[in-house]
C-alpha positions as CSV (number, residue, x, y, z in Angstrom):
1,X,-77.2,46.7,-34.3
2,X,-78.9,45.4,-30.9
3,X,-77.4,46.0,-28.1
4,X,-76.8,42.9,-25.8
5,X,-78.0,44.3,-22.1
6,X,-76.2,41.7,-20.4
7,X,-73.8,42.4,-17.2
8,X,-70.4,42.8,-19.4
9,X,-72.4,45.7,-21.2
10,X,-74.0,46.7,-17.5
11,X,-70.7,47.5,-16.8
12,X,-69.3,49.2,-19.4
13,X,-72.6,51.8,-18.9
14,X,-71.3,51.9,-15.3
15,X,-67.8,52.8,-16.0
16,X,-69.0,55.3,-18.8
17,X,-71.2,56.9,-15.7
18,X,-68.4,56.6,-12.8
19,X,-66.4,59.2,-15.5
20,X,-68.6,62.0,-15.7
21,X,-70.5,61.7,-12.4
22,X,-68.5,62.6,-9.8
23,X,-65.8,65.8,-8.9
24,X,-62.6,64.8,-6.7
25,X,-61.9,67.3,-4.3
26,X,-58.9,68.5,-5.8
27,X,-60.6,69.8,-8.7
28,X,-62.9,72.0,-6.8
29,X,-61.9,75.7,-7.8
30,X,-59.1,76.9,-5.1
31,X,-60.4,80.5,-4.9
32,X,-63.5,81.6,-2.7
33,X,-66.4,82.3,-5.4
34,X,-69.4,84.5,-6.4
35,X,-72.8,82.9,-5.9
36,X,-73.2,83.3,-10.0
37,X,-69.5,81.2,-10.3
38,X,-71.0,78.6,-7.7
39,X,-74.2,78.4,-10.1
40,X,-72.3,77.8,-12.9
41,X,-69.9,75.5,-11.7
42,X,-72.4,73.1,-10.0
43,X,-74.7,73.2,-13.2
44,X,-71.7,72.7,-15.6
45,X,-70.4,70.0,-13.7
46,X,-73.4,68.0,-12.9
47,X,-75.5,68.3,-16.4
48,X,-78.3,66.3,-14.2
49,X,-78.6,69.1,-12.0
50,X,-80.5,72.9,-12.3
51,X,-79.0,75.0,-9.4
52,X,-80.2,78.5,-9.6
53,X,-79.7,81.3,-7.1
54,X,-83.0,81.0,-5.4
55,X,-82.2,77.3,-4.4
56,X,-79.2,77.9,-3.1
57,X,-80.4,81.2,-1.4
58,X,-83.5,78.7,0.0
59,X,-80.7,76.3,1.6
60,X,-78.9,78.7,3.3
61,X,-82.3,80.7,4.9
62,X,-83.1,76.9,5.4
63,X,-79.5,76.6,7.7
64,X,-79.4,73.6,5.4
65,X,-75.2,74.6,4.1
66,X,-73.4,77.3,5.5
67,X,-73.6,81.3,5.3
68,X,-71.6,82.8,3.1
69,X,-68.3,84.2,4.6
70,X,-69.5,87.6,6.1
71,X,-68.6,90.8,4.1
72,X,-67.0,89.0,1.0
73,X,-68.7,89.4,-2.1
74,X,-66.6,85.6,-2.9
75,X,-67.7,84.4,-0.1
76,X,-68.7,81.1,-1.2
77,X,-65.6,78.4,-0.6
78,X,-65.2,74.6,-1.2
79,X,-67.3,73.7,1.5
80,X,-70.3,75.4,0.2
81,X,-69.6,73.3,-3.1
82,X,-69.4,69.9,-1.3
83,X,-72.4,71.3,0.8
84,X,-74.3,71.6,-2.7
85,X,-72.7,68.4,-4.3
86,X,-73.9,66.4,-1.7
87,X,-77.4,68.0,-1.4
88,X,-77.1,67.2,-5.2
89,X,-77.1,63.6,-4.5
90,X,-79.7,63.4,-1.7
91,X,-82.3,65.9,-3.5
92,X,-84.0,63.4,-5.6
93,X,-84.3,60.9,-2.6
94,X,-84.9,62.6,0.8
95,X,-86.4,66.1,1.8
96,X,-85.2,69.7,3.1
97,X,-86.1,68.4,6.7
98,X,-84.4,64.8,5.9
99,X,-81.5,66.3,4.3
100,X,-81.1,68.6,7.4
101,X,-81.3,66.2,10.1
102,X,-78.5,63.8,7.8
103,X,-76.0,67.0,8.1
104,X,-76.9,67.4,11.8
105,X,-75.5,64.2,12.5
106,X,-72.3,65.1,11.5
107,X,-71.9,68.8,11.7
108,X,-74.5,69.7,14.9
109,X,-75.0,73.6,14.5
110,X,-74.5,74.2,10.4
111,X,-73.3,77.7,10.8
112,X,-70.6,76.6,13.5
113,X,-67.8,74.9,12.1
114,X,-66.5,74.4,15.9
115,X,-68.6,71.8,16.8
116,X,-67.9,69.7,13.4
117,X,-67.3,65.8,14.4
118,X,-66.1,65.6,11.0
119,X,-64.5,67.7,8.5
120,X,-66.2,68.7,5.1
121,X,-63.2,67.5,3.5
122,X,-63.0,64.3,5.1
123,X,-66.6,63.5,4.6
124,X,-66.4,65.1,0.4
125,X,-63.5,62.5,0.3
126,X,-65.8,59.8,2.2
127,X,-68.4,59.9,0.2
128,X,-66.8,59.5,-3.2
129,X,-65.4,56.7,-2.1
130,X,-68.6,55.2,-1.7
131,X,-69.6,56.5,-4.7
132,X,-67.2,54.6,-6.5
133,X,-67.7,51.6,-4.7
134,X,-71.4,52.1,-5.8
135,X,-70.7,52.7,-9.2
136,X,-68.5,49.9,-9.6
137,X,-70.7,47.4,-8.7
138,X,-74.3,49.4,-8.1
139,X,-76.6,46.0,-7.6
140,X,-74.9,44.4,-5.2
141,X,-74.9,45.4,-2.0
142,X,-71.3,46.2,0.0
143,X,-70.5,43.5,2.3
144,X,-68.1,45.4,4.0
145,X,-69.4,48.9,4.6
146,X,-69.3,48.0,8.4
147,X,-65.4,47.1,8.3
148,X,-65.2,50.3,6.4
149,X,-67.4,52.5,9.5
150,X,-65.1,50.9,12.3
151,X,-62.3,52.3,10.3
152,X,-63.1,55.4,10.2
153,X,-64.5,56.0,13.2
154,X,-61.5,54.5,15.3
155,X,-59.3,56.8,13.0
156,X,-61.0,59.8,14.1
157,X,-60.9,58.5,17.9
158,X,-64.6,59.2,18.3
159,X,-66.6,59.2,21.6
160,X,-69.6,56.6,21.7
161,X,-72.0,59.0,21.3
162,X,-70.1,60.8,18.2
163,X,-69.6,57.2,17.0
164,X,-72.8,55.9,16.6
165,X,-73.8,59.3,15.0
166,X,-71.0,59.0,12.7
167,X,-72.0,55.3,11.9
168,X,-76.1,56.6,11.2
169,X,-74.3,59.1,9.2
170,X,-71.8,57.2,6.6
171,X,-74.8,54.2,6.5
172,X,-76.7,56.9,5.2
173,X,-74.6,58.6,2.5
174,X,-73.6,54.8,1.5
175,X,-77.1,54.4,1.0
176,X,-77.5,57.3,-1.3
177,X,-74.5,56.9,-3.2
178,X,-75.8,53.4,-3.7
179,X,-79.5,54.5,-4.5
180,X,-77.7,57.7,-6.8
181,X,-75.9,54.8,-8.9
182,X,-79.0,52.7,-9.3
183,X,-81.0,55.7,-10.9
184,X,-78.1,56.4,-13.0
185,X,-77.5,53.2,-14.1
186,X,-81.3,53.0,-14.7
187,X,-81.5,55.8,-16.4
188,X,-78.9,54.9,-18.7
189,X,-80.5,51.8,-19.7
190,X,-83.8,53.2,-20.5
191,X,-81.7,56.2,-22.6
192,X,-79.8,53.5,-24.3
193,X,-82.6,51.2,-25.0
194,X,-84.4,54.1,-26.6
195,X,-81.8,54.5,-28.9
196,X,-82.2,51.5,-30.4
């Protein structure tokens, strides 16, 4: 039977991609990990993905996510997975140098939590929500993203300076969530047109 591509069946293919697209941070593993457990996790996680050692190895000579914890053979913790979730999302649309200069504006020095403006956490937590927003509705664009950045910034009682940065920085991962959802969403289509 043909399929009818119209926006009720859009949306079912969105909803079918919002459930298998996305980790909440609760469900990250709550024990530090080996590099091989990291690899594994990431790739069985995000099908769509191909971690391997070397790229992760390459991001961290890069100072693109953090060291390892120093002397611990599970040295790799929750924020090395958000690290590499999030790289997962902004791989296929900006480069190394791209991707390090979006972390910068958040995190300054990658190796020195200290001088963080936010949290990994926070930002992990951010960013899904955006996701989801993107997913839900991934052609239209989100009216209120501003609303949203005011929000957040006054709740973190941010400086100008670490304001505006902040703003650059959530227009930016609002941007790739919304560009990740597209490609999906594209993807999907072509994959289910194929089918046919």
């Amino acid at each position: 039977m043909k399929k009818n591509f119209d926006s009720n069946y859009i949306k079912e293919l969105t909803e079918e991609i919002s459930k298998c697209s996305s980790v909440s941070y609760d469900d990250f593993p709550k024990y530090d990990l080996f590099l091989s457990q990291v690899i594994d996790y990431l790739n069985d996680r995000f099908i769509d993905e191909n971690f391997t050692n070397n790229i992760v190895q390459n991001y961290i000579k890069s100072e693109v996510i953090t060291k390892p914890e120093d002397g611990k053979k599970k040295g790799y913790t929750k924020t090395h997975l958000i690290q590499l979730v999030l790289l997962s999302y902004m791989r296929p649309i900006l480069t190394t140098e791209e991707i390090k200069k979006v972390f910068k504006l958040a995190f300054n020095e990658i190796n020195d939590s200290n001088d963080d403006i936010l949290s990994w956490e926070e930002t992990y937590k951010i960013f899904m929500e955006l996701q989801k927003e993107s997913l839900n509705d991934p052609l239209i664009p989100s009216l209120n993203s501003e609303d949203k950045f005011d929000k957040i910034i006054k709740k973190f009682n941010l400086k100008d300076e670490e304001g505006e940065r902040i703003r650059i920085f959530l227009l930016v991962l609002s941007l790739i969530s919304k560009a990740s959802a597209i490609k999906k969403l594209v993807q999907k289509i072509v994959t289910e047109y194929d089918e046919e």
